[in-house]
Each structure stands twice: as structure tokens, then as C-alpha cells.
SEMILUM-45074 format. One record per residue (C-alpha): residue number from 1; residue in three letters; x, y, z. Coordinates in steps of 0.2 Angstrom, whole numbers, plus 5000, padded with zeros to 4 digits. Each point is the difference from the previous one (the first is absolute). Layout:
# residues N
+-----+------+------+-------+------+
:  nr : rest : east : north :   up :
+-----+------+------+-------+------+
: NUM :  ALA :    X :     Y :    Z :
...
+-----+------+------+-------+------+
//
This chain:
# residues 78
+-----+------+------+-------+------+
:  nr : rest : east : north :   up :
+-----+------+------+-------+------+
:   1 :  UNK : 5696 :  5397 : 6166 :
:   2 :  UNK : 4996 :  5014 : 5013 :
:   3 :  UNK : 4983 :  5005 : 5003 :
:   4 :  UNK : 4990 :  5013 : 5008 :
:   5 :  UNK : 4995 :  4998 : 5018 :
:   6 :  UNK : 4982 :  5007 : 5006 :
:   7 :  UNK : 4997 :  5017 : 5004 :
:   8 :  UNK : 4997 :  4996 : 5017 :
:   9 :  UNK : 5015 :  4992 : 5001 :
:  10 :  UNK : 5010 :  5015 : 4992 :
:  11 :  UNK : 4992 :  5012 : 5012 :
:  12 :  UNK : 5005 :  4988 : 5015 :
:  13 :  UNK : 5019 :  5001 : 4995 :
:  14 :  UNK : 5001 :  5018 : 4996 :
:  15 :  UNK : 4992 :  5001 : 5019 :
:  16 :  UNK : 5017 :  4988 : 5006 :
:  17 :  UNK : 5008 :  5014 : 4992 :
:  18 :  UNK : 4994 :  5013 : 5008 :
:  19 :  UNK : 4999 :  4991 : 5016 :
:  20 :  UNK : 5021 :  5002 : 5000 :
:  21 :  UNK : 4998 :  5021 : 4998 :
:  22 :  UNK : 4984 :  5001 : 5013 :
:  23 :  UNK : 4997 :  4996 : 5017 :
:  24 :  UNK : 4985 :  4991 : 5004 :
:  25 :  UNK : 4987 :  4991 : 4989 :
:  26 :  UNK : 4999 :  5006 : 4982 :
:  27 :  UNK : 4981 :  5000 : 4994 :
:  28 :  UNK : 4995 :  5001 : 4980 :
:  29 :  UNK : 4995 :  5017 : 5002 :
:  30 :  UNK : 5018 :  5004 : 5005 :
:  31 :  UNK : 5004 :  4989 : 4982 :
:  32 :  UNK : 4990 :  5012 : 4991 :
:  33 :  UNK : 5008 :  5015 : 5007 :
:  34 :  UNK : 5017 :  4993 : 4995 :
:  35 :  UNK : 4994 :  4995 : 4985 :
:  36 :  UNK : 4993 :  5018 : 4996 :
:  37 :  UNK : 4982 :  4992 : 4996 :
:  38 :  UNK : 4984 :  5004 : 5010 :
:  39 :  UNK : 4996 :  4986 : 5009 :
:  40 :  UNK : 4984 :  4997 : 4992 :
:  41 :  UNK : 5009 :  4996 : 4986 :
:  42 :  UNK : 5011 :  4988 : 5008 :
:  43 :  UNK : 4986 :  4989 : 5008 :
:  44 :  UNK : 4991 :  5000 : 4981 :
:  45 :  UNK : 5018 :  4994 : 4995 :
:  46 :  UNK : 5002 :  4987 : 5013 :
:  47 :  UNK : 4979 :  4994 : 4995 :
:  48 :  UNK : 5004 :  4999 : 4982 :
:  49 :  UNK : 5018 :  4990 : 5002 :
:  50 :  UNK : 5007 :  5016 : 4991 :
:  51 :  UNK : 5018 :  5003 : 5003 :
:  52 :  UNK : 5005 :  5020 : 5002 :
:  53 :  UNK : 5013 :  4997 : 4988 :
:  54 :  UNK : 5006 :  5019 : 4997 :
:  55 :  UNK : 4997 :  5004 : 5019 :
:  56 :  UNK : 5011 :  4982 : 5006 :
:  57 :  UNK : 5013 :  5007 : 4986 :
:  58 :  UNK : 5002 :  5019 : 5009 :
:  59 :  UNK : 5000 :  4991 : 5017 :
:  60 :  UNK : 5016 :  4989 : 4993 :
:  61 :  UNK : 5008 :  5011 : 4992 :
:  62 :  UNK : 5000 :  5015 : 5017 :
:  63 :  UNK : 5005 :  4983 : 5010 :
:  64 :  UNK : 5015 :  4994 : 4986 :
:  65 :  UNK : 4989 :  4984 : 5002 :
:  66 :  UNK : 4998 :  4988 : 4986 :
:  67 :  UNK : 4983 :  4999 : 4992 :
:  68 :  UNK : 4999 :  4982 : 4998 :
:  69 :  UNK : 5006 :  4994 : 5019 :
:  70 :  UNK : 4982 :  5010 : 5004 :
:  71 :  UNK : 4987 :  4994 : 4984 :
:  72 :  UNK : 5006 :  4984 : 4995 :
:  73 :  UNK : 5002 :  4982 : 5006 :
:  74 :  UNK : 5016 :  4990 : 4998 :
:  75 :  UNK : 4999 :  4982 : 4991 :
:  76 :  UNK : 4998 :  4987 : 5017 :
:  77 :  UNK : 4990 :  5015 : 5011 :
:  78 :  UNK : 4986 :  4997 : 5006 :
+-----+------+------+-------+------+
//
């Protein structure tokens, strides 16, 4: 069975995301802005290994992205 992957990790590949529509570096406080969260809120979040789950779902959905490519991890991943 699939499970979750960390927050941190979540965060990491919506930023590998990003990185294909941005130039440059992508920084967590460019996450939050795309995630329409304060960043504050995004760094308590990553602390507490707690997913932004409607967030990550409006950020798939402008993107036609699958959710569960980005939160979960396959059987056999590390």
C-alpha cells in the first residue's frame, strides 16, 4: 500500500515543479506564494510534518497534476 511522504519532502517536489515554470532557484517562500499560504504558515507545516493538503490539492488541480505523484510514495521507493 501507498503512503504519505513527509512534508518536507512534499514541499521539495512541488519546488521541482515549479523549477519547470521559473528561472532560477525556487525558495519555500516562493512554495508558500504558490500555495496561496503565508509563509509563516508553511514553515510551522514543514516543523509539525503536516501536509497542506487543500493547498497541495489547488496547486494540482491549476497544474492538471495528479495529487498522489506529489503526497504519496509508491510500493519499492525509497
Amino acid at each position: 500500500m501507498d503512503e504519505f511522504v513527509e512534508c518536507r519532502e512534499v514541499i521539495e517536489r512541488v519546488k521541482d515543479i515549479l523549477s519547470n515554470e521559473i528561472d532560477g532557484f525556487i525558495f519555500d517562500y516562493m512554495v508558500a506564494d504558490e500555495l496561496k499560504i503565508p509563509y509563516s504558515t508553511l514553515r510551522f507545516k514543514i516543523v509539525k510534518n503536516k501536509l497542506p493538503l487543500k493547498e497541495i490539492a489547488r496547486f494540482c488541480y491549476d497544474r492538471d497534476l495528479i495529487i498522489n505523484d506529489i503526497i504519496l510514495r509508491k510500493k519499492g521507493e525509497n
